[in-house]
Backbone bond lengths (Angstrom), bond angles and torsions (degrees), N, CA, C in turn:
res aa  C-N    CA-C-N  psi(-1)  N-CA   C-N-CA  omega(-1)  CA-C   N-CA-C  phi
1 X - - - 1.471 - - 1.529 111.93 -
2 X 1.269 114.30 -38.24 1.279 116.86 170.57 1.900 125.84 -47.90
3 X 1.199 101.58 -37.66 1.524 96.24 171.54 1.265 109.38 -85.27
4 X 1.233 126.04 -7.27 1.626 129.13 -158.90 2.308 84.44 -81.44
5 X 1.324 101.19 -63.81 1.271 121.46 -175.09 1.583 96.19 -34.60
6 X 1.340 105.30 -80.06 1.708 114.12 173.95 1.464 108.04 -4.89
7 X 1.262 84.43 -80.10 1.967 98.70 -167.83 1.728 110.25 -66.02
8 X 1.293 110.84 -12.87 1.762 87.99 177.55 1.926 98.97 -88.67
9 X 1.801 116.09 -25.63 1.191 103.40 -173.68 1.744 99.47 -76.68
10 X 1.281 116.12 -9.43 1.820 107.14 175.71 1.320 111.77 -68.88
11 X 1.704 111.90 -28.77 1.805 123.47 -177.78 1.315 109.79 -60.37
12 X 1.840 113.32 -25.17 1.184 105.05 -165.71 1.575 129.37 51.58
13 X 1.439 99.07 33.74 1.804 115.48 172.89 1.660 124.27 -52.43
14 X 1.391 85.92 -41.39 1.854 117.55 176.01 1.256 119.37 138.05
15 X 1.502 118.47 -157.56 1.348 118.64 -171.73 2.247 107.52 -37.31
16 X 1.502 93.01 136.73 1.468 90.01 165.19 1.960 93.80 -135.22
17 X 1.320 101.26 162.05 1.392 118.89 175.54 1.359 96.45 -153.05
18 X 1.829 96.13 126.22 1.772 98.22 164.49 0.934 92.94 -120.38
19 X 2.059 115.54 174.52 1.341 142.48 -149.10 1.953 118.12 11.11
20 X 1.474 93.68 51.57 1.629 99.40 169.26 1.272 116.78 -54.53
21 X 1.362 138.48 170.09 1.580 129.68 161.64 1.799 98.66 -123.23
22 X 1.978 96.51 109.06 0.900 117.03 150.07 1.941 127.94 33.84
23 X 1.837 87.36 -87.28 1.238 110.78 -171.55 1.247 114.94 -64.04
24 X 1.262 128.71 35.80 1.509 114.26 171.74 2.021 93.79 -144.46
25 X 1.437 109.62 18.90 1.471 114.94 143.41 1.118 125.80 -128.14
26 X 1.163 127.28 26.14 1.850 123.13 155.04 1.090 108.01 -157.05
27 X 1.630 108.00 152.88 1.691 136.26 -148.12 1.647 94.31 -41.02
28 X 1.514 90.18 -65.03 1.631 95.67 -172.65 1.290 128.04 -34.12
29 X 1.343 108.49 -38.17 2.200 121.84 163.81 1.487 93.93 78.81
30 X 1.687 124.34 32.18 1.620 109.57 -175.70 1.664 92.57 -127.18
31 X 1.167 136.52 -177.16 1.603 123.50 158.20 1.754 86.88 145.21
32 X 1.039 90.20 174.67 2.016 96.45 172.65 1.623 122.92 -144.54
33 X 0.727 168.81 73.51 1.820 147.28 71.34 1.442 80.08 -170.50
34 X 1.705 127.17 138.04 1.145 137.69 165.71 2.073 103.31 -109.55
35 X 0.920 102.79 140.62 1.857 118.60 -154.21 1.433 87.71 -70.41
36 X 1.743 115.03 -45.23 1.912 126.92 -156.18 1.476 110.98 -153.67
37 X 1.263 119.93 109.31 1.533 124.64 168.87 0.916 100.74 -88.63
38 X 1.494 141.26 138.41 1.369 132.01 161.69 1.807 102.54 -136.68
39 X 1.321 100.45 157.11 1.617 120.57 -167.02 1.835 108.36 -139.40
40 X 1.746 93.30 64.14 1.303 93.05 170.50 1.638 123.82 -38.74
41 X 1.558 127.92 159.74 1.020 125.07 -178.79 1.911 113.00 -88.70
42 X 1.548 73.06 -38.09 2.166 88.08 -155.23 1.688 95.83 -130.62
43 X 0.877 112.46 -175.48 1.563 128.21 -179.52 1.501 96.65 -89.23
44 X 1.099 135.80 -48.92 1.437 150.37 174.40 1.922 103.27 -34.40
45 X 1.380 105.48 -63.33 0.723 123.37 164.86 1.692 142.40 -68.01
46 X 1.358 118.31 -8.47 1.232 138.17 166.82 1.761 100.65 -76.29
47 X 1.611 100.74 -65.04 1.588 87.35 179.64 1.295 118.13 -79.68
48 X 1.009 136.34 15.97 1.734 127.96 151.70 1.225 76.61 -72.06
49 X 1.319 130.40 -112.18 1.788 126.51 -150.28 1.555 115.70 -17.34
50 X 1.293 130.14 -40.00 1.553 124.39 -163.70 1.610 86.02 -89.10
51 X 1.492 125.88 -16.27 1.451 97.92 -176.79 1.706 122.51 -94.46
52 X 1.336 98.48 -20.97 1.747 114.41 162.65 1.437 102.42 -66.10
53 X 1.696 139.22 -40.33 1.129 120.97 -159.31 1.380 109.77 -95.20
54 X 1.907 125.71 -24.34 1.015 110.00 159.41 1.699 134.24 -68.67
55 X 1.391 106.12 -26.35 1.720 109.22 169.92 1.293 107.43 -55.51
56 X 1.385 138.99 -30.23 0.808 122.57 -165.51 1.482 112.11 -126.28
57 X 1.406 112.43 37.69 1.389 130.41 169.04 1.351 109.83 39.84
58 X 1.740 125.36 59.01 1.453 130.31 -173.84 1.790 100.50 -117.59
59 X 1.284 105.38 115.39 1.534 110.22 -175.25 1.717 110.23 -60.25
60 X 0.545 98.48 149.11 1.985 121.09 -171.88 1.403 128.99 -155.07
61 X 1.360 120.43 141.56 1.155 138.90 -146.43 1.771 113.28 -146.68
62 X 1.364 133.22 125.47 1.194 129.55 -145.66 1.433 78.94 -110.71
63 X 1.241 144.80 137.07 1.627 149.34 -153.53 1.920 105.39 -149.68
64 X 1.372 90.81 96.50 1.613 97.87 165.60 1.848 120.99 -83.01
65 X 0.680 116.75 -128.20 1.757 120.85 173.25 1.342 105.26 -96.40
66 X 1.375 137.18 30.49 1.555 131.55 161.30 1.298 112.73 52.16
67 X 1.609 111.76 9.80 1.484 82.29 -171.13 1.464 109.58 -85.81
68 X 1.336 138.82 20.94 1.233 135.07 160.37 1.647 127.46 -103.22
69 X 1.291 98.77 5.56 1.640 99.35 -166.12 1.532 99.25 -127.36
70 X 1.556 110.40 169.80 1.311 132.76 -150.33 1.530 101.59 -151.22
71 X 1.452 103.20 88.80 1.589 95.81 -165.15 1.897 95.22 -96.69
72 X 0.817 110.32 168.69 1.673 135.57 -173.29 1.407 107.27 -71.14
73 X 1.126 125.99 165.81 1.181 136.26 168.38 1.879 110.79 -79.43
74 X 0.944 109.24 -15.98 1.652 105.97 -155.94 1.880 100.30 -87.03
75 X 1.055 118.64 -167.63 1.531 104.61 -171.34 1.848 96.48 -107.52
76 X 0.925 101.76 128.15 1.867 114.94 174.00 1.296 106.49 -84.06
77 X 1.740 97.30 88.11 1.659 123.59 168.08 1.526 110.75 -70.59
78 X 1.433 94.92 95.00 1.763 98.36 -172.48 1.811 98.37 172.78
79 X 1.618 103.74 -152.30 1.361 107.07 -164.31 2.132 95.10 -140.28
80 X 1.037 107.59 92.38 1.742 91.76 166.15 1.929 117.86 -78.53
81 X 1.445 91.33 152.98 1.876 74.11 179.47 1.323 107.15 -146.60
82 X 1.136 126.95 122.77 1.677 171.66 158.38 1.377 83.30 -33.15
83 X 1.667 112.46 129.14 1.507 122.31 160.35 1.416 90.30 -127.50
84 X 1.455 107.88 48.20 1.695 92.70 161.31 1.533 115.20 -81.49
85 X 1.025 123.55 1.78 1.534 118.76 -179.53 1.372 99.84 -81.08
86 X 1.347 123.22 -49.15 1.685 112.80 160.97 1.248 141.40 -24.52
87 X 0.952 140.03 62.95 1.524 133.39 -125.66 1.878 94.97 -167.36
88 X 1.208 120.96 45.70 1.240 111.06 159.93 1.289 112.84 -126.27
89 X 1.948 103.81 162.02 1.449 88.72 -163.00 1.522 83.31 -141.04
90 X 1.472 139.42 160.97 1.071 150.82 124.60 1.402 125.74 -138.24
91 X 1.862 95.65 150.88 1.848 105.21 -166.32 1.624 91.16 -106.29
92 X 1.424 97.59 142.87 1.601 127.54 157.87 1.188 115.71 -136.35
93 X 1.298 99.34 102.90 1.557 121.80 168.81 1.750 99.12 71.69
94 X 1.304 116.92 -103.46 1.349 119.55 178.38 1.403 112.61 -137.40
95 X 1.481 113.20 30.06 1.514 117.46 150.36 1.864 102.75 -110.63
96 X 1.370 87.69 157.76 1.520 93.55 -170.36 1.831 104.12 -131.88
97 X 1.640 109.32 101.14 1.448 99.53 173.68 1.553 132.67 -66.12
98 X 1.132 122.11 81.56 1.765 103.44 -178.11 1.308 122.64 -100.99
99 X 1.461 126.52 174.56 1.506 121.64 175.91 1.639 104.71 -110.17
100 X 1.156 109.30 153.35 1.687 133.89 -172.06 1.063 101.63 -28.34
101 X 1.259 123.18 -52.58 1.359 108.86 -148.29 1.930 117.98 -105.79
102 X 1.463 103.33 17.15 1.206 111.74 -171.36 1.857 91.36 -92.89
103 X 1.656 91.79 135.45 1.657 106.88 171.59 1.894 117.81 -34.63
104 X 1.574 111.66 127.00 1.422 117.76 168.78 1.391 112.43 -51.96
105 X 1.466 108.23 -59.74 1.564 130.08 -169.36 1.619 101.44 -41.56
106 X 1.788 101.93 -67.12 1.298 100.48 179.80 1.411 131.28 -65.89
107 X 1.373 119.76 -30.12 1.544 127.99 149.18 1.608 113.38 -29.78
108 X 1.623 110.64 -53.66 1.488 105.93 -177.50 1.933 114.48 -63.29
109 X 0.906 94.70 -27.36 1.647 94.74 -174.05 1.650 100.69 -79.12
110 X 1.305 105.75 -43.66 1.774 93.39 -177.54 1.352 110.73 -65.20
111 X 1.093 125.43 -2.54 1.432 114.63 179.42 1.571 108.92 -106.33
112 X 1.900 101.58 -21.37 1.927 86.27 158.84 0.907 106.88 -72.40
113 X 1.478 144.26 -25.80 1.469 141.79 -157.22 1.650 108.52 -85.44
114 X 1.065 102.85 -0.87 1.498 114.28 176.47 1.658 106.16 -134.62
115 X 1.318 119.90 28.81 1.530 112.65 174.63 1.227 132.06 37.04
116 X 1.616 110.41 49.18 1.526 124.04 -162.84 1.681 87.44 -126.57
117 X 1.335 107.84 133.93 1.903 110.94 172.59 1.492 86.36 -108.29
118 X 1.732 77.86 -171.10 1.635 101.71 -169.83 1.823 116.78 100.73
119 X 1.067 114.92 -32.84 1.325 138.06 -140.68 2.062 98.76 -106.11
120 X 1.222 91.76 -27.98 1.449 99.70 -174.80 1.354 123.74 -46.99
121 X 1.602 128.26 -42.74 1.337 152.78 -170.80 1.617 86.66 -62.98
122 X 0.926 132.71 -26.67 1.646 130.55 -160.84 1.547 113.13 -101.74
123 X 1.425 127.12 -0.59 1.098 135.87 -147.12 1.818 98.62 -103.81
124 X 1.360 108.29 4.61 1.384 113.68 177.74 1.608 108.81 -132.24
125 X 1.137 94.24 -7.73 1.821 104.41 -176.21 1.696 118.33 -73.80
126 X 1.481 120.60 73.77 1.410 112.57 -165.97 1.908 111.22 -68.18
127 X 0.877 108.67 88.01 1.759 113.89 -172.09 1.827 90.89 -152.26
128 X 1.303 114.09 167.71 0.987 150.52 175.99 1.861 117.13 -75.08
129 X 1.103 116.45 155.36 1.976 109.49 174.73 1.086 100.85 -80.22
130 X 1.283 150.36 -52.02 1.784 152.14 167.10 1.651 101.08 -27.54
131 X 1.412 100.48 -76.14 1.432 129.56 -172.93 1.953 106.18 -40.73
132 X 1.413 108.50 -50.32 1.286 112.57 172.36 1.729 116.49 -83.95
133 X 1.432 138.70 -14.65 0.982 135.88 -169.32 1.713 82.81 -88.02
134 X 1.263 115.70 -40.52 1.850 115.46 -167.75 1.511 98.56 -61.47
135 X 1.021 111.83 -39.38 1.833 102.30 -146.66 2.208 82.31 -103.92
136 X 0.932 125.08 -18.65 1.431 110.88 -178.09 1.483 115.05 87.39
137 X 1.985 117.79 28.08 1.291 105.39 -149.77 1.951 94.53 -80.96
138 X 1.475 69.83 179.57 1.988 95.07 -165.43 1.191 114.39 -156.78
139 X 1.258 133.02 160.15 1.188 145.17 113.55 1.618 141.87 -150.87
140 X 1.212 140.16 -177.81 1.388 135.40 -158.99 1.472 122.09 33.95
141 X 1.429 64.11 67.98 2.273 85.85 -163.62 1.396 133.26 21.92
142 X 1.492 89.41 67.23 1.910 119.12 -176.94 1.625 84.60 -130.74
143 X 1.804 92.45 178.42 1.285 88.39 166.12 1.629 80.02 -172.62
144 X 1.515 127.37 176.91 1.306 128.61 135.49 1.257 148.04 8.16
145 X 1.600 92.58 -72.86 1.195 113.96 176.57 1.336 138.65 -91.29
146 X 1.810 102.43 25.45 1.670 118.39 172.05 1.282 99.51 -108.39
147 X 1.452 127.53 0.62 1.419 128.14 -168.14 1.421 123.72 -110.02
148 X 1.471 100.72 -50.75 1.217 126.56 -174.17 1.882 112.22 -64.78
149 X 1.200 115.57 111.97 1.729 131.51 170.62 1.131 89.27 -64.63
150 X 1.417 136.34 -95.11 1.594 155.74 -134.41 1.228 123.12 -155.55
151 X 1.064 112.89 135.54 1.557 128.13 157.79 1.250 147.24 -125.82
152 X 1.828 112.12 110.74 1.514 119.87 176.44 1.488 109.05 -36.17
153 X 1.358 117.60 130.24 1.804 122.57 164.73 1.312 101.58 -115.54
154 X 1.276 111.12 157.31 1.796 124.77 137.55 1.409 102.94 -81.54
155 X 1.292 93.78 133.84 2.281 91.46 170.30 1.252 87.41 -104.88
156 X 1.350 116.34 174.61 1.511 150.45 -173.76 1.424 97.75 -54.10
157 X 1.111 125.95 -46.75 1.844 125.43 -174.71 1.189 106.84 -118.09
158 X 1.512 106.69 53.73 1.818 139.04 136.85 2.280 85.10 57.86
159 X 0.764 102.94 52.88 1.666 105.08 165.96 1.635 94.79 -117.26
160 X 1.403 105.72 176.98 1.227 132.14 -167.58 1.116 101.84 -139.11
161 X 1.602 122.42 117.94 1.472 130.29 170.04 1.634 112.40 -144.40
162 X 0.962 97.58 166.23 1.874 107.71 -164.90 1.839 85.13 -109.51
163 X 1.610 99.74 139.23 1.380 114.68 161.90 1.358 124.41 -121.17
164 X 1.245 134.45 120.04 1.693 141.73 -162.07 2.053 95.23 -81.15
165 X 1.406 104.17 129.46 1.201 103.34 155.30 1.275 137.08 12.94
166 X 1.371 101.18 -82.83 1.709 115.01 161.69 1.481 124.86 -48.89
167 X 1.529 118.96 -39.13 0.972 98.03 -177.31 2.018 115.86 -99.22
168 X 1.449 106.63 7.99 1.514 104.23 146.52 1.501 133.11 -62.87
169 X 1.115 115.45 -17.21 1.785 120.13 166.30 1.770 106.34 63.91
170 X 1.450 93.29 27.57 1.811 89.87 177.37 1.938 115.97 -64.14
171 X 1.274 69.76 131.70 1.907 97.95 178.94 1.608 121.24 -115.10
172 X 1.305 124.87 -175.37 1.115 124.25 161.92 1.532 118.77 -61.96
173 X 1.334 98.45 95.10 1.751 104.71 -178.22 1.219 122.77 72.04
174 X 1.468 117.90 10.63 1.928 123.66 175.59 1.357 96.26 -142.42
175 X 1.274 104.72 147.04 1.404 127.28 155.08 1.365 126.98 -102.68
176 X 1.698 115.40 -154.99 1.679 113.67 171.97 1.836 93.99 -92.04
177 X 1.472 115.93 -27.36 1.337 128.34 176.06 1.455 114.48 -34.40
178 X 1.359 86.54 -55.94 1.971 116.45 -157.87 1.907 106.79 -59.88
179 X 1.572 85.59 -36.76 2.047 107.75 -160.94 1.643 89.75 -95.72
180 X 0.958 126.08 -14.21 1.752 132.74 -167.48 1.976 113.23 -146.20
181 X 1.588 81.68 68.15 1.773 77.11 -172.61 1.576 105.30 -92.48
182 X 0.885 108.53 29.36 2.324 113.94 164.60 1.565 80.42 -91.45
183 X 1.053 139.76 -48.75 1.078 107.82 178.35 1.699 142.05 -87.13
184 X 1.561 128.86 146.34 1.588 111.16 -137.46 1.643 94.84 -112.02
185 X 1.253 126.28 153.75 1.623 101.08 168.74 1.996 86.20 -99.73
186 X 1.248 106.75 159.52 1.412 132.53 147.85 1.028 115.68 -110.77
187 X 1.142 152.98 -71.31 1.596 152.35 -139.10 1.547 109.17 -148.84
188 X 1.507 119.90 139.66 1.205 111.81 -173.03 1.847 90.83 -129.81
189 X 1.311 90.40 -177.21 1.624 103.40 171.62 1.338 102.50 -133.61
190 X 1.584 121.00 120.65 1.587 113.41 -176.07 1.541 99.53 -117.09
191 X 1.442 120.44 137.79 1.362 130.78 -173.42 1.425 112.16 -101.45
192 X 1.171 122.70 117.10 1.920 122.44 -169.98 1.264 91.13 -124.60
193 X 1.083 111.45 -177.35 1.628 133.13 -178.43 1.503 98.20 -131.08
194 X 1.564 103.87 148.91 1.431 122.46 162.42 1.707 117.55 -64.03
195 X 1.177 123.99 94.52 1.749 144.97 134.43 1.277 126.85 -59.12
196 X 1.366 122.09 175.36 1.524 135.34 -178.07 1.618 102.85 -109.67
197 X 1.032 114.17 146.72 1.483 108.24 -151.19 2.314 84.40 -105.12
198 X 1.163 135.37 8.53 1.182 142.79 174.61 1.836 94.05 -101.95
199 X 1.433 115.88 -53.95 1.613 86.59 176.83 1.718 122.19 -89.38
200 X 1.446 133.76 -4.04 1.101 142.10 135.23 1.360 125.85 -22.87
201 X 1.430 103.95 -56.14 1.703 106.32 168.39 0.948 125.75 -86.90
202 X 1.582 107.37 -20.43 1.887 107.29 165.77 1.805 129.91 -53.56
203 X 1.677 81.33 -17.04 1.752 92.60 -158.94 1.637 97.08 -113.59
204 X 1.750 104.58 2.40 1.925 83.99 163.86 1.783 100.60 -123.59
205 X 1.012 108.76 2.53 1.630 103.23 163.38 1.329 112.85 -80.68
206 X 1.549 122.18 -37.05 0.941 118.14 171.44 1.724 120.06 -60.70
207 X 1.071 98.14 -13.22 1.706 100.57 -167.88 1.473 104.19 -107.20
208 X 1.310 113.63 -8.74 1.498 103.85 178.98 1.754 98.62 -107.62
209 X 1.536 113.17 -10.17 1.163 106.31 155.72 1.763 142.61 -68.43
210 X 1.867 83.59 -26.02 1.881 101.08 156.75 1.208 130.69 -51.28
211 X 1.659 102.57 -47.80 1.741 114.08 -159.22 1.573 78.45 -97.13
212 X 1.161 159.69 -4.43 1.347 143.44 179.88 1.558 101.15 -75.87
213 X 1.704 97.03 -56.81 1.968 103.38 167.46 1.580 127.52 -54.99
214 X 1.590 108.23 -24.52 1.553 97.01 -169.62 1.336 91.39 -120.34
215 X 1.491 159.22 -45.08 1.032 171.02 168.33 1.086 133.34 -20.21
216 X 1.631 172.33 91.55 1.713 155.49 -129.65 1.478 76.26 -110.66
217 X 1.860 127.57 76.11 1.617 101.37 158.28 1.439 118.97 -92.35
218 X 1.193 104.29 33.51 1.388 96.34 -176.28 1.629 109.11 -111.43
219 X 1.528 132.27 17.16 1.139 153.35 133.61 1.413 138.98 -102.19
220 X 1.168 133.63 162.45 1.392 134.15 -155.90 1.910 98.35 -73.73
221 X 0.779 104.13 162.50 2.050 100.82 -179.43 1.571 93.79 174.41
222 X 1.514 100.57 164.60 1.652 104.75 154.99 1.265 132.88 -110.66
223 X 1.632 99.03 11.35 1.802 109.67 -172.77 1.265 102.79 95.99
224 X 1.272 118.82 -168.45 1.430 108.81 -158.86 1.644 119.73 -75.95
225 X 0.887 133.09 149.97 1.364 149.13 -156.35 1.520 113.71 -84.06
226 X 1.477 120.69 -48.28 0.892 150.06 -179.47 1.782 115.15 -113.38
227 X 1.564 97.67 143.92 1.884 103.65 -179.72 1.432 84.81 -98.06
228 X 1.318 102.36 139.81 1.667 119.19 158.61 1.703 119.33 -40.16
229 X 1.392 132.57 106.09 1.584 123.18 168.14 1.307 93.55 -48.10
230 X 1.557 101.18 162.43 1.733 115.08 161.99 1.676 114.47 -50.55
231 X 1.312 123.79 123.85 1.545 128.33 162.98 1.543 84.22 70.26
232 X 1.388 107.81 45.63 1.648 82.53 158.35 1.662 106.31 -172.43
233 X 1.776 124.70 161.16 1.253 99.64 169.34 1.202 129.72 -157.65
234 X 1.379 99.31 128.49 1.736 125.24 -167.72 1.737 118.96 11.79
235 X 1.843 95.37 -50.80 1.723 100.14 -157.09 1.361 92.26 -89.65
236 X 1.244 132.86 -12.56 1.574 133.44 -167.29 1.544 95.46 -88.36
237 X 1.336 115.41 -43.40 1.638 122.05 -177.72 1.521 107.78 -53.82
238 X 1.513 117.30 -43.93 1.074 120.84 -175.63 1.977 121.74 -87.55
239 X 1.902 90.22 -28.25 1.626 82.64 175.43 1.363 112.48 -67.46
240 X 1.310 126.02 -21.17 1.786 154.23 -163.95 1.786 88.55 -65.39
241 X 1.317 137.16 -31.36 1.459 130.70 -145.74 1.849 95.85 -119.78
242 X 1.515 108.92 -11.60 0.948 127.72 -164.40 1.616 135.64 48.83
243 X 1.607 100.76 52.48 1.487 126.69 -152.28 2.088 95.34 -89.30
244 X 1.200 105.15 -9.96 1.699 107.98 -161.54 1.567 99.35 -64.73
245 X 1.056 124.77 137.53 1.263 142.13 160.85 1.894 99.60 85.24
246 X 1.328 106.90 17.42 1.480 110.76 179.31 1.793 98.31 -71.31
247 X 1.886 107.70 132.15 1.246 107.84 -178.42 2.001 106.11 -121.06
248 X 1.602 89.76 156.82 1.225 93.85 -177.24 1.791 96.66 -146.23
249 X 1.769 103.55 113.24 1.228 95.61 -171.89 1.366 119.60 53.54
250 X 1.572 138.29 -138.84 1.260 124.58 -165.57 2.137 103.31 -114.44
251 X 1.439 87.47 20.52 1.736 94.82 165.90 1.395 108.81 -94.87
252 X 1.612 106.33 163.12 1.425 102.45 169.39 1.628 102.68 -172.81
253 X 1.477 90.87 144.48 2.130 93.60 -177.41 1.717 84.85 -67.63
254 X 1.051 84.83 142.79 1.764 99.72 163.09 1.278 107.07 -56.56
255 X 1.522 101.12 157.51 1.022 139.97 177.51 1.762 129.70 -87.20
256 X 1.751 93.53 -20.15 1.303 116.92 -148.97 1.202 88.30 -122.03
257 X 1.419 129.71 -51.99 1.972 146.03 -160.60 1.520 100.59 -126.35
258 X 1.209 142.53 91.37 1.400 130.18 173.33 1.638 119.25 -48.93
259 X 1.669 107.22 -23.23 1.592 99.97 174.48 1.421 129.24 -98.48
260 X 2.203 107.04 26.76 1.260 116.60 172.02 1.121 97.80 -98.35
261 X 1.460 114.09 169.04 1.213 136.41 163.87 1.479 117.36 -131.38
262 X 1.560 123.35 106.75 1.139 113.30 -174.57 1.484 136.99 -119.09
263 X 1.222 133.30 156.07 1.209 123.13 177.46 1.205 109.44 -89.72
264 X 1.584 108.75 124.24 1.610 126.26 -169.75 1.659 92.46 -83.18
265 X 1.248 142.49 -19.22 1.365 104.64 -153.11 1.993 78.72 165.66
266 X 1.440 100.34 -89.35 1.893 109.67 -153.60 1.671 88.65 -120.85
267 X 1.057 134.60 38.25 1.393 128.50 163.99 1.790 111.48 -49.91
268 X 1.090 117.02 128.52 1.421 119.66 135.01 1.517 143.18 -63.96
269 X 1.132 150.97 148.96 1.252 144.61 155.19 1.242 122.52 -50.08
270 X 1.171 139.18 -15.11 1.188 158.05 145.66 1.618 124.83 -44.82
271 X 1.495 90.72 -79.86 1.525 98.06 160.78 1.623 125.74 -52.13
272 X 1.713 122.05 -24.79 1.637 134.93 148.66 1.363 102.61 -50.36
273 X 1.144 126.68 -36.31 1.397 106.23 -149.52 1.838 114.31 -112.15
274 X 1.768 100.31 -11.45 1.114 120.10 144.34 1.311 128.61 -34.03
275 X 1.525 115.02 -73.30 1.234 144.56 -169.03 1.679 99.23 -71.31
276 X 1.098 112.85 -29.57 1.938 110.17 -173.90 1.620 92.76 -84.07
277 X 1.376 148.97 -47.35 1.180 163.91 -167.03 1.932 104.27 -60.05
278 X 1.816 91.92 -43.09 1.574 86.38 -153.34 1.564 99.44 -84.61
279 X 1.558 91.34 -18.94 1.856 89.75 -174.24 1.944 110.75 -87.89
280 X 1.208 108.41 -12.96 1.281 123.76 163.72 1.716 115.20 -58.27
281 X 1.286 91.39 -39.04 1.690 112.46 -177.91 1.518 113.53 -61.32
282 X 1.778 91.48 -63.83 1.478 119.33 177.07 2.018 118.78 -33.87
283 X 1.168 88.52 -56.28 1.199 117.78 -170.91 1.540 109.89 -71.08
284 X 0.992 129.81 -63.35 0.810 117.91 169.37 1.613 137.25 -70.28
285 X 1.162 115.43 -13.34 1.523 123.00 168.27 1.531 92.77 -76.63
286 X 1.381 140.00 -42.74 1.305 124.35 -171.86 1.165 109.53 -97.25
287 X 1.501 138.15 -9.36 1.384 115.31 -169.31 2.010 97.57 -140.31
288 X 1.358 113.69 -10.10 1.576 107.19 156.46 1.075 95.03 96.43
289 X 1.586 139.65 11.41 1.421 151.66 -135.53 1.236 103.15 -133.41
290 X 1.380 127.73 90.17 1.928 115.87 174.98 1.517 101.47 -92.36
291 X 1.157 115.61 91.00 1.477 132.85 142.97 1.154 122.17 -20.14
292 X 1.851 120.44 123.33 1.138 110.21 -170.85 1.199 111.89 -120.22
293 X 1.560 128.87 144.71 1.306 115.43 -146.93 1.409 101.61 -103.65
294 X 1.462 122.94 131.72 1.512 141.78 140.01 1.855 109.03 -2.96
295 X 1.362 88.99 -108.88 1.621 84.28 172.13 1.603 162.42 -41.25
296 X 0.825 112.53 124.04 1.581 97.02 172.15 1.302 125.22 -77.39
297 X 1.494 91.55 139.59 1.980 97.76 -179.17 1.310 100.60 -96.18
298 X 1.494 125.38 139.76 1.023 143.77 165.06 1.753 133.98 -134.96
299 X 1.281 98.44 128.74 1.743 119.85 -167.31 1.619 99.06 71.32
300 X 0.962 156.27 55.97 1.471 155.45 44.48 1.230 122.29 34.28
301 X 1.189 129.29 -20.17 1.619 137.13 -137.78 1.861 89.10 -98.80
């Protein structure tokens, strides 16, 4: 890995960081030693990096704000890479062009700040536009994929093509992204409608006043742990077994949300992944229910 590093800081791609620790890119804040952070500048520059790292068979990982993943304790011998330089945005009319890697959260406010709805469901979602077009995020029965016009990709043989709505295949929490990750999003086109920017904000204060009441945000987590079965739901399945405030090491199901999992303090990924396993267990020996999990595990392997 060491010469691999060499030669991407000789490419001059952009920011590089070796032996980072993990925990200071996903919610959870637990994980163990990443080999190469890198923070391409340009697209130009992204595929120089994917083309040095596939010749030379170096595993890689396209890394939004973590807030969906659950990386391992062990060290991730490879290269993750930061499209925070992606980060431009412009509005026309009531489509809004941005690139991947510019903040959801803050996306949601520029579009109250410009009296554009639609956008609201996102205003608590700490992830990335890449990061959320991949994973299909949602909530208060929105999702992604009522918003989203199009999206710029890299395909696998470093071209650039635009994909229409339809042919992203957004689902509950997957895309064509999610099932086909050689391919990268950069830039999307999100379609809102014209709102009043007084009931826009009525309807995400109110909602961050919900998750303030039902929510543990005042510890590290990735949101809920578990997707709801049909007619049924996750944290009730689990408060039902009386799993809440169950600890493992310095993790623990909430106290507050039975389908968080949080880091009290010095959690491991381990001890996360304990607690996701045992209530998987739980649950299904008592209720016939295999729970499907939210997150992705990564370097696990």
């Amino acid at each position: 890995m060491e010469d691999i590093i060499k030669q991407i800081k000789q490419l001059n791609i952009g920011k590089v960081e070796d032996n980072v620790s993990l925990n200071k890119y996903n919610t959870y804040k637990t994980g163990g030693i990443c080999s190469c952070l890198v923070y391409p500048r340009d697209v130009g520059k992204l595929i120089s990096l994917l083309k040095l790292l596939r010749q030379n068979k170096i595993k890689y990982k396209i890394l939004g704000n973590g807030s969906n993943l659950l990386f391992s304790d062990d060290k991730y011998e490879g290269v993750l890479i930061k499209l925070s330089e992606f980060n431009n945005l412009e509005i026309v009319g009531n489509k809004i062009k941005v690139e991947a890697g510019y903040s959801l959260i803050k996306l949601a406010h520029i579009a109250l700040k410009n009296s554009l709805t639609g956008l609201e469901f996102a205003s608590g979602i700490p992830g990335t536009v890449g990061g959320a077009i991949f994973m299909n995020a949602g909530a208060y029965k929105s999702d992604m994929g009522y918003i989203v016009k199009s999206v710029k990709v890299l395909t696998p043989d470093f071209r650039i093509i635009e994909l229409e709505n339809k042919e992203l295949n957004f689902h509950y929490r997957t895309s064509f992204l999610k099932t086909h990750p050689e391919f990268i999003c950069l830039e999307a086109i999100i379609k809102l409608e014209r709102g009043t920017k007084t009931a826009i904000e009525e309807v995400m204060k109110s909602r961050l006043k919900r998750r303030m009441e039902t929510q543990p945000l005042n510890y590290p987590s990735a949101g809920s742990v578990f997707r709801n079965p049909e007619g049924m739901f996750a944290g009730e399945l689990i408060e039902n077994l009386g799993l809440k405030g169950l600890k493992k090491g310095g993790a623990m199901i909430s106290d507050k949300h039975a389908n968080f999992i949080i880091n009290t303090g010095n959690a491991t990924s381990s001890d996360i992944k304990w607690l996701i396993d045992h209530v998987k267990e739980k649950v299904k020996e008592k209720y016939h229910v295999d729970l499907k999990v939210e997150q992705e595990f990564v370097n696990w392997e």
